[in-house]
C-alpha positions in Angstrom: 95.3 73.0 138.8 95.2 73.8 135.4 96.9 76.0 133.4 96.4 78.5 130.5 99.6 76.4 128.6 97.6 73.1 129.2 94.7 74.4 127.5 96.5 75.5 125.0 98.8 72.5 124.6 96.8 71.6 121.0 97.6 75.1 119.7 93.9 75.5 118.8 93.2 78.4 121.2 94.7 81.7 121.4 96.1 83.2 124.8 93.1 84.9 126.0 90.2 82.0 125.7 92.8 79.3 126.9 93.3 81.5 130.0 89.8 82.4 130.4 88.7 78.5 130.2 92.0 77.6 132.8 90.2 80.3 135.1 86.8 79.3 134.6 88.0 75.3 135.2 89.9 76.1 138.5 86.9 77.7 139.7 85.0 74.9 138.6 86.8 72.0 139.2 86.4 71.5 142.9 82.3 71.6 142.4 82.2 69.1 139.6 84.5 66.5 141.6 82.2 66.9 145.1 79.1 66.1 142.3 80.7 63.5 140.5 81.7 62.1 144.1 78.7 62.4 145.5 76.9 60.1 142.9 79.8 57.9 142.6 79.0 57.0 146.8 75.0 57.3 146.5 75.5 54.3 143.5 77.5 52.5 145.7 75.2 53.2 148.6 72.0 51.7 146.6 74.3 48.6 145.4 75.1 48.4 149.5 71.3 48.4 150.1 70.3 46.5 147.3 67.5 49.1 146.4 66.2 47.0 143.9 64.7 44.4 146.4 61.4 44.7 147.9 59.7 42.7 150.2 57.4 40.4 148.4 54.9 40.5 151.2 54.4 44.4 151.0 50.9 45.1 150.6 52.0 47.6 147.8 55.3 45.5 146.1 53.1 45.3 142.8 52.5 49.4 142.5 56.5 49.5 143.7 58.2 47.4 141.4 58.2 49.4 138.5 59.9 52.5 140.0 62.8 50.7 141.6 65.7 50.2 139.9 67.4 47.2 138.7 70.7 46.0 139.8 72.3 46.2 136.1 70.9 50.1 135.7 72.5 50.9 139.1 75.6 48.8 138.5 75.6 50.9 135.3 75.3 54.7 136.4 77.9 53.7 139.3 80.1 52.8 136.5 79.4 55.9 134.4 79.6 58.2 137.5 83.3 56.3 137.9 84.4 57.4 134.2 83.2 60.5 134.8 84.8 61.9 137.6 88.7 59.9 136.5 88.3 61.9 132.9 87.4 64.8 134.9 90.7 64.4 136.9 92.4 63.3 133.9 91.2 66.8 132.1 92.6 68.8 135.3 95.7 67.2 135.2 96.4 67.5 131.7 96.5 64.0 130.7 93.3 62.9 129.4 93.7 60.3 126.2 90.9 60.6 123.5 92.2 57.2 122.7 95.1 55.0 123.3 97.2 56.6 120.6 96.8 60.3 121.4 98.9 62.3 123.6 97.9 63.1 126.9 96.5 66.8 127.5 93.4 69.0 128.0 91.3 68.9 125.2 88.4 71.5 124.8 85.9 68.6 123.1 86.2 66.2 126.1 86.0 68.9 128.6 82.6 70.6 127.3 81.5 66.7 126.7 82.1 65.8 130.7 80.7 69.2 131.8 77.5 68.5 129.7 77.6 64.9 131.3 78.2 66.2 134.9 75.2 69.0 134.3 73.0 66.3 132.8 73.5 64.3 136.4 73.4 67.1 138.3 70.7 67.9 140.3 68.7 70.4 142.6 70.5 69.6 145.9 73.7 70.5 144.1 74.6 73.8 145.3 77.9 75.9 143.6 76.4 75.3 139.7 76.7 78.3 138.6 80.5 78.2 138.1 79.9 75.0 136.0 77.4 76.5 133.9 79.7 79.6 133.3 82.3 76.9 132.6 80.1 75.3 129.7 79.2 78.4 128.3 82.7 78.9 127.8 83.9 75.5 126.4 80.4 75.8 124.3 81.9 78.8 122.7 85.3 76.9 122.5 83.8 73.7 120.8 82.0 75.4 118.5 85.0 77.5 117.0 86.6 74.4 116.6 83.5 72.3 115.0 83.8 75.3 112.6 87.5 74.7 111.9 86.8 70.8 111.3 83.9 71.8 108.7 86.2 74.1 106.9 88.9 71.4 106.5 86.5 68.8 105.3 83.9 70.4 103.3 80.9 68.5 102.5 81.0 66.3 99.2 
């Protein structure tokens, strides 16, 4: 579960948004982990099926072929569905890395980056959105005070 002092473990949010965001995410959290989940096992399911073969003697494999999927592309969006869901956990925790050298914590950036990911893979059979959408709306808010803080301390040349 996270925490308003989590957010805020950068010091680049005051009290209020840092509690509002911890709020918003705890709401939110449980959602985007069954979605992330859910496309994590219908990836592996297709790799498990092979949904990429067809049966050369279908009467129709010619008209088919070219909206199945290929192995790589499905190997692919399994993978991506897998880094997904750990930085979400990671971001929950508190302990999301934006690289090897930072220190592990919650950072606003990553967060609205994985929600806009998780949205873009949502769905219309995902039900409970709406507390994920109010969740992006906040850390849209959040990322763009601090894209405004990072243009005032490196004006353009």
């Amino acid at each position: 579960m996270l925490t308003p002092a989590t957010v805020r473990g950068h010091g680049r949010l005051d009290d209020a948004t840092a509690a509002s965001i911890a709020d918003l995410w705890n709401a939110a959290y449980p959602i985007m982990r069954a979605v992330a989940t859910d496309r994590v096992n219908a990836y592996r399911q297709q790799i498990k099926d092979e949904a990429w073969r067809i049966d050369p003697d279908h009467p129709r494999a010619d008209i088919l072929r070219p909206f199945l999927p290929t192995e790589a592309s499905v190997r692919r969006r399994l993978k991506n569905a897998e880094a997904l869901r750990r930085t979400l956990g990671q971001l929950d925790r508190g302990t999301h890395r934006a690289c090897t050298r930072s220190p592990g914590g919650f950072s606003v950036l990553a967060a609205y980056s994985a929600v806009r990911t998780l949205l873009g893979a949502s769905t219309l059979n995902d039900h409970g959105l709406a507390a994920v959408y109010r969740l992006a709306a906040a850390l849209t808010e959040a990322a763009d005070e601090r894209h405004r803080e990072l243009a005032a301390n490196h004006p353009a040349a």
